[in-house]
matplotlib code that plots the C-alpha trace (Angstrom):
import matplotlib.pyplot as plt

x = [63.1, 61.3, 61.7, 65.5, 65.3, 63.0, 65.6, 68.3, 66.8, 65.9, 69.5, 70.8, 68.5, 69.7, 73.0, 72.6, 70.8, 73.0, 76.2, 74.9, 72.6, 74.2, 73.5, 70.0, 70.0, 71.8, 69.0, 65.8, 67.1, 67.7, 64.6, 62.6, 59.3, 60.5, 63.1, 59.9, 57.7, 60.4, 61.1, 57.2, 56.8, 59.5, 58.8, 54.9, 56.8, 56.5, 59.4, 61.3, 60.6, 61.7, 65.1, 66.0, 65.3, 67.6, 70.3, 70.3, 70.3, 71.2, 69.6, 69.9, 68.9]
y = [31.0, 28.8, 25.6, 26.1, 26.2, 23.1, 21.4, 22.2, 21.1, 17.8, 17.1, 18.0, 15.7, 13.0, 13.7, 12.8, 9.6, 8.3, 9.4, 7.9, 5.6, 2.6, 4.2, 4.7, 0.9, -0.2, 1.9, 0.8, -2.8, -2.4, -2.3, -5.4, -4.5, -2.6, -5.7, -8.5, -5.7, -5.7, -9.9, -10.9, -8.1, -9.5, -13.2, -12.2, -11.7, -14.6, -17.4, -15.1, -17.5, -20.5, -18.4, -17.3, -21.1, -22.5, -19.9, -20.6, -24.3, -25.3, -27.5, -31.5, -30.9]
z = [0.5, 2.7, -0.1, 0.2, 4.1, 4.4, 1.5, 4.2, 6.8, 5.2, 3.9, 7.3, 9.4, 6.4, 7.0, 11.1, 10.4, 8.4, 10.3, 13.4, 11.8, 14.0, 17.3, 15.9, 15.4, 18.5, 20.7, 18.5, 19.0, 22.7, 23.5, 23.8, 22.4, 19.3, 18.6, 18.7, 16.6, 13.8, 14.3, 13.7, 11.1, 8.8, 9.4, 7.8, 4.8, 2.3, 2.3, 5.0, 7.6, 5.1, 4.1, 7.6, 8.9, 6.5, 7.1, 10.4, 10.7, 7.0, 4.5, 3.9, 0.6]

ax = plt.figure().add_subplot(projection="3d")
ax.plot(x, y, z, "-o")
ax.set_aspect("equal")
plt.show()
């Protein structure tokens, strides 16, 4: 009983992130801190910075 309860409970808590998964977004985004957290964690990835450069101001090449 208490695996079928913790399975609903699961789904359901699913279910709300993903129906108000762009509020989520628009409030972790807000703020200023979380924003330059998620920024500087994604340009440490390998040839991010490279892609997201060229993206944004285009490639001579």
């Amino acid at each position: 009983m208490k695996t079928i309860i913790k399975w609903v409970m699961a789904l359901t808590a699913l279910s709300l992130v993903f129906r108000f998964r762009y509020r989520l977004l628009n409030l972790l985004l807000g703020n200023k801190q979380i924003r330059s957290f998620g920024i500087n964690t994604i340009m440490r990835i390998p040839g991010m910075e490279d892609r997201f450069l060229k993206s944004a101001f285009g490639s001579n090449n």
